[in-house]
C-alpha positions in Angstrom: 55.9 111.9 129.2 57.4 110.6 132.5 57.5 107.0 130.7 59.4 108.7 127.3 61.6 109.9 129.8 62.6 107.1 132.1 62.9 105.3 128.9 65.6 107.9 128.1 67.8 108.1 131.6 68.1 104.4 131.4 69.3 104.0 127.6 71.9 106.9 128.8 73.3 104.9 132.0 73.4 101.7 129.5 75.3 103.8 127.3 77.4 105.7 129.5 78.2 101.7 131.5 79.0 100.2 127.7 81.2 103.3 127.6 82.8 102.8 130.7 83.5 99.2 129.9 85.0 99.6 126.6 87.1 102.5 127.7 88.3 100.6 130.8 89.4 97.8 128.6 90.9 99.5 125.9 92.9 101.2 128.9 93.8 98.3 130.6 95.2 97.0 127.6 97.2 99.6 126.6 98.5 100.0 130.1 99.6 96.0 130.6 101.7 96.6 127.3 103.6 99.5 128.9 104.1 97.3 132.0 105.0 94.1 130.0 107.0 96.1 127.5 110.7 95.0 127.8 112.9 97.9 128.9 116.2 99.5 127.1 118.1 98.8 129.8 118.1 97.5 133.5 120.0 97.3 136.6 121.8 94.0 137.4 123.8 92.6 141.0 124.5 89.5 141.2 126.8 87.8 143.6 129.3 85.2 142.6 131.6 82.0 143.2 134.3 80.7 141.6 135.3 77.3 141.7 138.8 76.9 139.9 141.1 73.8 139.1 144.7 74.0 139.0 147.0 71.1 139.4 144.5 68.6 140.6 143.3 70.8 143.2 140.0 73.5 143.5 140.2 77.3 144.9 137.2 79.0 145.6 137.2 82.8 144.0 134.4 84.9 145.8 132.9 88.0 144.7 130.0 90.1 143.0 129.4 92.2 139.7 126.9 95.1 138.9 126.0 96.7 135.8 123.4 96.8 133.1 121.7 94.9 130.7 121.1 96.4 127.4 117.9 95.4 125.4 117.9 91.8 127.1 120.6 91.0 125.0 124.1 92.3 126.4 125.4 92.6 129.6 127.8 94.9 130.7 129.1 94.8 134.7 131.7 95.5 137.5 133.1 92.9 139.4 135.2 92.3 142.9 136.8 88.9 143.8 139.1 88.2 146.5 141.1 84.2 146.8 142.8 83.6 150.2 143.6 80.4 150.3 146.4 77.6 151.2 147.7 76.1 147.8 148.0 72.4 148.1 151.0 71.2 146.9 154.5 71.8 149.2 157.8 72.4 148.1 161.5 71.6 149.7 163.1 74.5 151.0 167.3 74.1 151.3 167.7 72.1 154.4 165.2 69.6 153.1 162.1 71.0 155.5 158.8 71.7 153.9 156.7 75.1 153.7 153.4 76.5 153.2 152.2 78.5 150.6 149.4 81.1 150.8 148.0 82.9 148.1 146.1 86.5 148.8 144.5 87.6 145.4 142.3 90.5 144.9 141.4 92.1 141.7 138.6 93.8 140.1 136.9 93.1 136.8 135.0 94.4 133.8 132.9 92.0 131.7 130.6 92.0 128.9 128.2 89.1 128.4 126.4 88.2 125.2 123.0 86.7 125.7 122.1 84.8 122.3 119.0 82.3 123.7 116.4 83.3 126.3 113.2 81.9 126.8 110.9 81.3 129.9 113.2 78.8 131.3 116.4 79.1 129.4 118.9 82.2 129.0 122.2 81.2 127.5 124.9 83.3 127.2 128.9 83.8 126.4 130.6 86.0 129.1 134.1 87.5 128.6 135.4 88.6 131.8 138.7 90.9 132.1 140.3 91.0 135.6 143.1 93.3 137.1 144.8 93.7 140.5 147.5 92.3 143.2 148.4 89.0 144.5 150.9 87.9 147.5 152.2 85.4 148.1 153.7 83.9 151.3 156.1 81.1 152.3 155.4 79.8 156.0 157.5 77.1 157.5 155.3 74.3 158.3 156.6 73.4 161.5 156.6 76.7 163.4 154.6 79.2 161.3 157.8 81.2 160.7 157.4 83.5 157.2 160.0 83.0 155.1 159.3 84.8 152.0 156.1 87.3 150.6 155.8 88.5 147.2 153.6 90.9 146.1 153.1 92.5 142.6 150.1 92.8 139.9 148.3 90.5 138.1 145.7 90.5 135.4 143.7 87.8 134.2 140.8 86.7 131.5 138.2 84.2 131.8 136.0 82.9 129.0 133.3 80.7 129.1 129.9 79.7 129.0 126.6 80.7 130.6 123.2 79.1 131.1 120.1 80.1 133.5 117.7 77.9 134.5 114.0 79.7 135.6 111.7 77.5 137.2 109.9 80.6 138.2 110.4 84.0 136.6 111.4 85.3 139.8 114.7 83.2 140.3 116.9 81.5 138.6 119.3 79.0 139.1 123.2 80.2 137.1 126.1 78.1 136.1 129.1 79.2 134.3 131.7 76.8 132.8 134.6 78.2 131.3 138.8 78.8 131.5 140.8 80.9 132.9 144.1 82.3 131.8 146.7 84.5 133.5 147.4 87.4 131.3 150.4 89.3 133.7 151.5 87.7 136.9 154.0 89.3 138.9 154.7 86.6 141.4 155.6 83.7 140.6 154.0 80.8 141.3 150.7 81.6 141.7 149.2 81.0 138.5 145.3 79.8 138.4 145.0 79.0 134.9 142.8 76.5 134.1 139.1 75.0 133.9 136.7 77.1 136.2 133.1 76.6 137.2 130.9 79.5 138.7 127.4 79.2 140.7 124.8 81.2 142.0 121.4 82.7 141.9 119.9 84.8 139.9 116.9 87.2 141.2 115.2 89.2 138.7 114.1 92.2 140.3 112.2 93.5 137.4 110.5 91.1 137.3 109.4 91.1 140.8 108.5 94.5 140.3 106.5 94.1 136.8 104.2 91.3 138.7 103.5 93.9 141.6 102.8 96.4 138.8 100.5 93.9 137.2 98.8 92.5 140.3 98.0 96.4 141.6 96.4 96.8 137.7 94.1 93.8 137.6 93.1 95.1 141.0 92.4 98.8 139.2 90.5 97.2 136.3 88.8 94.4 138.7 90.1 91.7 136.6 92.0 90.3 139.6 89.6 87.4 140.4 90.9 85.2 142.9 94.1 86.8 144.3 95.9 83.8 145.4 94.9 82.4 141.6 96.0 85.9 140.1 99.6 85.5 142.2 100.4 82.2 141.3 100.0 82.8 137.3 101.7 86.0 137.7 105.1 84.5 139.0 104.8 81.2 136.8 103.5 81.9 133.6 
């Protein structure tokens, strides 16, 4: 009797441990798909310059957008930019002396993005980018600083081009956009930009971040973790 019976308690704890297993792996599986499941939509910052060409010369737009990003495949943002800058080239005023020309622009922009590639390493895209706000403009003497002339009024601008995102770990990326820029409205007169522009930056993809975290804190549940520092590295570069 007391044999029949041991025999019994431990066919029911290699049971109940088979059970445990299969039920912790059917879990963990089921809850890395809900982790690694790519969401409707997530939030986006990313901070910006622009470096544009006009008349042999470069001006340096600076900014940021926010926004969304809808099923990994359009993105949809709110931008700021701001240019104050001296432009290059003089002009004669009547008694033959020379003045400066500073150019204040601000606007604000919308844009929509449509990501058609994106791999591992790669995400390509084609960014339209509408823009809207005020420029001044103002003519110093060059001699003695002395203002001459500012001129204010609204401008409105569109930029087109093409994007591409390089990802040598999932966590960062490395963003170029070439494209042109053309003035739509311009109040003042001459301050145009238009012309060939090329913007840089970095990317950081917070989900990401946070879906390795999520991942890493799992494994650790499910004690398929194995070496941490192994478990870490594959995490971000896989």
């Amino acid at each position: 009797m007391k044999n029949a019976l041991s025999i019994l308690i431990l066919i029911l704890c290699i049971t109940g441990a088979y059970s445990q297993k299969k039920y912790n792996k059917k879990q963990f599986r089921k809850d890395s798909i809900a982790i690694m499941k790519p969401p409707l939509m997530r939030l986006q910052l990313r901070i910006d310059n622009k470096l544009t060409f006009y008349k042999g010369n470069s001006y340096n737009i600076q900014g940021f957008d926010a926004g969304i990003l809808l099923k990994e495949k359009i993105r949809l943002t709110l931008g700021y930019y701001s240019l104050s800058d001296e432009l290059s080239d003089y002009s004669r005023t009547q008694d033959e002396g020379y003045f400066n020309r500073h150019l204040n622009l601000k606007y604000a922009s919308t844009k929509i993005e449509f990501v058609y590639f994106n791999s591992r390493f790669f995400t390509f895209g084609i960014p339209f980018e509408f823009g809207f706000g005020a420029n001044k403009l103002t003519y110093t003497t060059s001699q003695n600083d002395l203002t001459l002339i500012t001129s204010r009024g609204f401008v409105s601008i569109l930029d087109v081009g093409a994007s591409a995102i390089f990802k040598p770990i999932r966590w960062v990326g490395l963003r170029t956009v070439v494209g042109y820029r053309k003035t739509l409205l311009n109040q003042v007169s001459g301050s145009k930009l238009d012309g060939v522009f090329i913007s840089f930056g970095i990317a950081v993809n917070l989900h990401e971040i946070r879906r390795d975290i999520r991942m890493f804190i799992l494994k650790k549940k499910y004690k398929r973790l194995g070496d941490p520092l192994d478990t870490a590295v594959d995490l971000i570069t896989d």
